[in-house]
C-alpha positions in Angstrom: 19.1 -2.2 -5.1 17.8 0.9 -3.3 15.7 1.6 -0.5 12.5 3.6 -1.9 10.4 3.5 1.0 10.4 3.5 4.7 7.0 2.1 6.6 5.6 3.0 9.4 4.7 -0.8 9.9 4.8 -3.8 8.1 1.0 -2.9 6.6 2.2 0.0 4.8 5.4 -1.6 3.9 3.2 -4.8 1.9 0.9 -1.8 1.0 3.8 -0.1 -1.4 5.3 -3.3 -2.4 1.8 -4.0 -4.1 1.9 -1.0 -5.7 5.0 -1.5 -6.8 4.0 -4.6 -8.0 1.4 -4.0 -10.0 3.3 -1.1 -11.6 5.5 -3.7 -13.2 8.3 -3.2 -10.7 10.3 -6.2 -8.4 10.4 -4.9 -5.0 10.7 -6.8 -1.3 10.5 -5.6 2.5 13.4 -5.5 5.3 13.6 -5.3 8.7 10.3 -7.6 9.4 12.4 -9.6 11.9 13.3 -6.2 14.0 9.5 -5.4 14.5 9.4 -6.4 17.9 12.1 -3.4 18.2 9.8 -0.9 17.5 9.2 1.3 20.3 12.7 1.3 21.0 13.6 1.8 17.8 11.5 4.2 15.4 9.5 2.3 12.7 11.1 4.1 10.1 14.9 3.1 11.1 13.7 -0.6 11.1 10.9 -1.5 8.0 12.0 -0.6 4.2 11.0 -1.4 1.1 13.8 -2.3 -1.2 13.7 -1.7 -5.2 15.5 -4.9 -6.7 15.8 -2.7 -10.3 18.0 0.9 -9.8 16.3 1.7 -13.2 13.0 1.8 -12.0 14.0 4.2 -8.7 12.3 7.6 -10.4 9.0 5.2 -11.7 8.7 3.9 -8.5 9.3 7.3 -6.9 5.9 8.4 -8.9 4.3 5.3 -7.3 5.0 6.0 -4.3 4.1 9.9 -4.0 0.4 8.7 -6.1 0.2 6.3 -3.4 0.7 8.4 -0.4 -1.7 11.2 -1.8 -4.7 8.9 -2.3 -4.1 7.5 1.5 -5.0 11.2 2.0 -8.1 11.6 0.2 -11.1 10.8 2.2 -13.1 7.5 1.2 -16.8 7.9 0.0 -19.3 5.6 0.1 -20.1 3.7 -3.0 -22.9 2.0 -3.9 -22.4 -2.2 -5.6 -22.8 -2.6 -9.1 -23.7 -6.4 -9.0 -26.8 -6.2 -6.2 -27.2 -1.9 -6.0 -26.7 -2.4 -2.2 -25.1 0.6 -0.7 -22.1 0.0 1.0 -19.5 1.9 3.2 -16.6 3.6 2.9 -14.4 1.5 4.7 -15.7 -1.8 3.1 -14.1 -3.5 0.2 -16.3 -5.5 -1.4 -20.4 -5.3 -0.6 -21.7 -7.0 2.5 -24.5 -8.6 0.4 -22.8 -10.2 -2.2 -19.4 -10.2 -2.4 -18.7 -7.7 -5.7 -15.7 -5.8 -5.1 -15.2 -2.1 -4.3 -14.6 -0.7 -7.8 -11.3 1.4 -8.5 -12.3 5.0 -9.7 
């Protein structure tokens, strides 16, 4: 069972397990109980993201780095394909009526 991933915080780490998830891959978080360390302990050193499958490490490896680049990528805004409303980058799903962002 290796580490693949170590999170800034407890967001990121539940961000790559989804990923991870939906790749087809078993994978769960550590160091959740040491949060209230950080500060005196750098995030990094306390929150990881274990692989339960040692066959999937280089898959999940791929994950991970296509992850991490789309974090970088600035959002646009998108406009709802149920109601037409425009809605804003940081949103979701639409304001209006609920649709959710769609995944170019």
């Amino acid at each position: 069972m290796p580490l693949i991933y170590r999170a800034a915080n407890m967001v990121e780490a539940q961000l790559v397990v989804d990923e991870l998830q939906s790749g087809g891959m078993e994978a769960h978080i550590t160091g959740s109980y040491l949060s209230g360390a950080i500060g005196e302990l750098p995030p990094s050193d306390v929150i990881g993201v274990w692989l339960l499958q040692e066959r999937h490490t280089d898959r999940a490896r791929e994950i991970i780095e296509d992850f991490e680049a789309s974090r970088k990528l600035p959002a646009a805004d998108w406009q709802c394909a149920q109601c037409s409303e425009p809605v804003g980058r940081e949103f979701g799903a639409c304001w209006n009526c609920g649709t959710s962002k769609p995944f170019v």
